[in-house]
NURO-867288 format. One line per 8 residues: number of its first residue (from 1); for each residue x, y, z of N, C-alpha, C, O. Coordinates in nm, 2 decimals, decimal comma. Atoms other than C-alpha are relative to their C-alpha. Last residue first. Example, Ala and Ser with C-alpha at 12.3 -4.5 7.8 and 13.67 -1.06 7.14 Angstrom:
BEGIN
2 = -0,09:-0,11:0,00:1,37:-0,11:0,71:-0,08:0,11:0,08:-0,03:0,22:0,09  0,09:-0,12:0,00:1,23:-0,45:0,78:0,09:0,12:0,00:0,19:0,12:0,07 $
***
This chain:
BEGIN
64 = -0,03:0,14:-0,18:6,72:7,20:6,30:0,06:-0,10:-0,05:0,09:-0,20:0,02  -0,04:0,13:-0,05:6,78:7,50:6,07:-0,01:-0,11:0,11:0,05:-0,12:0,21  -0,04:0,03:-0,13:6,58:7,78:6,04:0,05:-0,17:-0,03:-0,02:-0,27:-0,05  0,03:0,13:-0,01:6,50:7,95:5,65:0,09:-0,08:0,19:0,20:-0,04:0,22  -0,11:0,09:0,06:6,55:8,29:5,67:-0,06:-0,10:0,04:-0,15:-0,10:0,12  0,03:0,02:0,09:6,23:8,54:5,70:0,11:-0,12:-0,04:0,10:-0,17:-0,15  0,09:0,07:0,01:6,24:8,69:6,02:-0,05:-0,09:-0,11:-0,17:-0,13:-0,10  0,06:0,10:-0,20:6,54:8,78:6,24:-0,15:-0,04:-0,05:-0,22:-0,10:0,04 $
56 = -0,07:0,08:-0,12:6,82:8,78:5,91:-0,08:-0,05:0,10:-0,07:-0,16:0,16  -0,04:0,17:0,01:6,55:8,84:5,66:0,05:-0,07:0,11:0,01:-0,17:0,17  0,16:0,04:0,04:6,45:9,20:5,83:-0,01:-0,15:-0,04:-0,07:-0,23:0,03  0,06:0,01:-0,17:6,80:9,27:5,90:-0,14:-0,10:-0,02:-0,16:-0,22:-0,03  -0,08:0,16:-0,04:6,87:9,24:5,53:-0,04:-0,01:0,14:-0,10:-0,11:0,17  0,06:0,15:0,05:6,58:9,48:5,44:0,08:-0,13:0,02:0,03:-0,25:0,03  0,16:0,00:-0,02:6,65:9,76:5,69:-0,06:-0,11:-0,04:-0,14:-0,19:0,02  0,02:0,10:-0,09:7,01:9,76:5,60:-0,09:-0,04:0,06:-0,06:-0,15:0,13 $
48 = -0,04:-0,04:-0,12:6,99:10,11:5,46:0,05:-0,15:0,09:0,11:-0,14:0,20  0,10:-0,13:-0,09:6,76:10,04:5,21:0,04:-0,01:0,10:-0,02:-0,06:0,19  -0,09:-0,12:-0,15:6,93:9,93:4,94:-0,12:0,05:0,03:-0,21:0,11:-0,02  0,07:-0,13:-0,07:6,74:9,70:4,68:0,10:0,00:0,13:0,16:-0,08:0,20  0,02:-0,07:0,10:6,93:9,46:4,44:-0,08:0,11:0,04:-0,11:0,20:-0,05  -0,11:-0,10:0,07:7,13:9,25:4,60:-0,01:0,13:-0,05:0,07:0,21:-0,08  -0,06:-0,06:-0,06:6,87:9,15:4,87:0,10:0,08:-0,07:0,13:0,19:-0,03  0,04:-0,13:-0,05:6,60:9,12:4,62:0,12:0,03:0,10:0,15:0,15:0,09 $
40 = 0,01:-0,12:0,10:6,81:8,86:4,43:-0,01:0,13:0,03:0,06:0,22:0,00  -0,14:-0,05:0,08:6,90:8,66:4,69:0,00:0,12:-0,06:0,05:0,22:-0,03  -0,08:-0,10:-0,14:6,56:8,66:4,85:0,13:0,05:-0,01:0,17:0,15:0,04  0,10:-0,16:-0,02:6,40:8,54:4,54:0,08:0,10:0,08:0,12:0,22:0,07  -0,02:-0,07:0,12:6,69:8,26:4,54:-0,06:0,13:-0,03:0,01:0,23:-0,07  0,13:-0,10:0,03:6,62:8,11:4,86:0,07:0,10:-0,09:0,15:0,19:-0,05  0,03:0,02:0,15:6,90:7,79:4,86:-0,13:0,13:-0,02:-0,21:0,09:-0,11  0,15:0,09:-0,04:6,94:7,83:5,26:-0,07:-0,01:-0,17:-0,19:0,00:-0,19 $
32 = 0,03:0,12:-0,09:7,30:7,86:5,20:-0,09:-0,06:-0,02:-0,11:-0,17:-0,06  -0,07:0,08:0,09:7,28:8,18:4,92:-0,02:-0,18:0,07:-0,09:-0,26:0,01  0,08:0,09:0,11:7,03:8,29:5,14:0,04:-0,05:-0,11:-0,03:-0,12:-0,19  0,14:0,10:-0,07:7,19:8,30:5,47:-0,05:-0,01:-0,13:-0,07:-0,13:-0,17  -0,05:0,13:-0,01:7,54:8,46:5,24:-0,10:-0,08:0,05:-0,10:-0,19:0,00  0,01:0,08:0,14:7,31:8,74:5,09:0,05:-0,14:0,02:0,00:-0,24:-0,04  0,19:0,02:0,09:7,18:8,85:5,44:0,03:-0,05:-0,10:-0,04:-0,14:-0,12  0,05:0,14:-0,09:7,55:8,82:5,61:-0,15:-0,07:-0,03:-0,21:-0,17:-0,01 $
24 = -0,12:0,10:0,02:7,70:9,07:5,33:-0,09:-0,16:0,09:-0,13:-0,27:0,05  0,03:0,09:0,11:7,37:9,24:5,34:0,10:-0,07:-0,02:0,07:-0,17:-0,08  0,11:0,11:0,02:7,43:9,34:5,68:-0,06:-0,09:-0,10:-0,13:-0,19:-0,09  -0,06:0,08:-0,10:7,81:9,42:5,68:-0,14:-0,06:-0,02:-0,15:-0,18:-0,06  -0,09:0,09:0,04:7,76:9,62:5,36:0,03:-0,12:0,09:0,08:-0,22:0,04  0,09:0,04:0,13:7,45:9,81:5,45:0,11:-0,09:-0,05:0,05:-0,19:-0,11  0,12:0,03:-0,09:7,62:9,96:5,79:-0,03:-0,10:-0,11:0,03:-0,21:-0,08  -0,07:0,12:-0,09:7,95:10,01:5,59:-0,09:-0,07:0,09:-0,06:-0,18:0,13 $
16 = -0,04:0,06:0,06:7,75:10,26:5,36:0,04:-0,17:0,08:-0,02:-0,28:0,06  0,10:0,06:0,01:7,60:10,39:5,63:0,02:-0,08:-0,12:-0,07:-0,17:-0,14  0,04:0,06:-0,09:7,94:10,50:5,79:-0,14:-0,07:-0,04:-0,17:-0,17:0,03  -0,10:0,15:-0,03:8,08:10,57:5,46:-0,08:-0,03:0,17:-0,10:-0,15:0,17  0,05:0,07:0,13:7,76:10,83:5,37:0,10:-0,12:0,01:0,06:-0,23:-0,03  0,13:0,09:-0,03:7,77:10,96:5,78:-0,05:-0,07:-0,15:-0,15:-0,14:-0,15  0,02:0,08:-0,17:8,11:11,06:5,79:-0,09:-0,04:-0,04:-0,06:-0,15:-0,08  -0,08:0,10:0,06:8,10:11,21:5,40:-0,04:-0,14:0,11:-0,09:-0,25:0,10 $
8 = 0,12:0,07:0,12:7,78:11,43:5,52:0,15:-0,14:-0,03:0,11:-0,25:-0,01  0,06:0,09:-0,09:8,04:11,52:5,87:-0,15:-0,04:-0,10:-0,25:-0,09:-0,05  -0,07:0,24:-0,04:8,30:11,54:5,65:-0,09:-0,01:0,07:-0,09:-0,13:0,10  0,04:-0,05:-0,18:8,10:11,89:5,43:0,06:-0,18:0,05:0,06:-0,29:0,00  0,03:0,13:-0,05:8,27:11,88:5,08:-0,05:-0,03:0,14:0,04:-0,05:0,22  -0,02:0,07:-0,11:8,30:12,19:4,90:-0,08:-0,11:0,05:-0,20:-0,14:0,03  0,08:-0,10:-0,08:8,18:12,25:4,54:0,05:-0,10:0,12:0,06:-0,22:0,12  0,03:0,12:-0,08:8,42:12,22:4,26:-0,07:0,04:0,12:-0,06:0,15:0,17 $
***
């Protein structure tokens, strides 16, 4: 079995948990704002949080 370095674990649950919090709030805006495409792509590409961010400040539908 091959040792386990914690400061690679540290930083694969910390970026994990990054990518979880923002696509959590990225899938829920487009579940809401009925954008289905954007649904999809958010579930289904990882990148760090990079792409839900990205919807969140430019791409979601704005309510007035």
């Amino acid at each position: 079995m091959l040792p386990i370095d914690k400061n690679l674990t540290f930083l694969l649950v910390l970026l994990a948990t990054w990518e979880l919090v923002w696509k959590g709030m990225a899938l829920w805006k487009a579940s809401k704002n009925n954008q289905k495409n954007w649904f999809v792509a958010l579930l289904l590409i990882n990148s760090i949080g990079i792409l839900p961010i990205l919807y969140l400040k430019l791409f979601q539908k704005k309510h007035r």
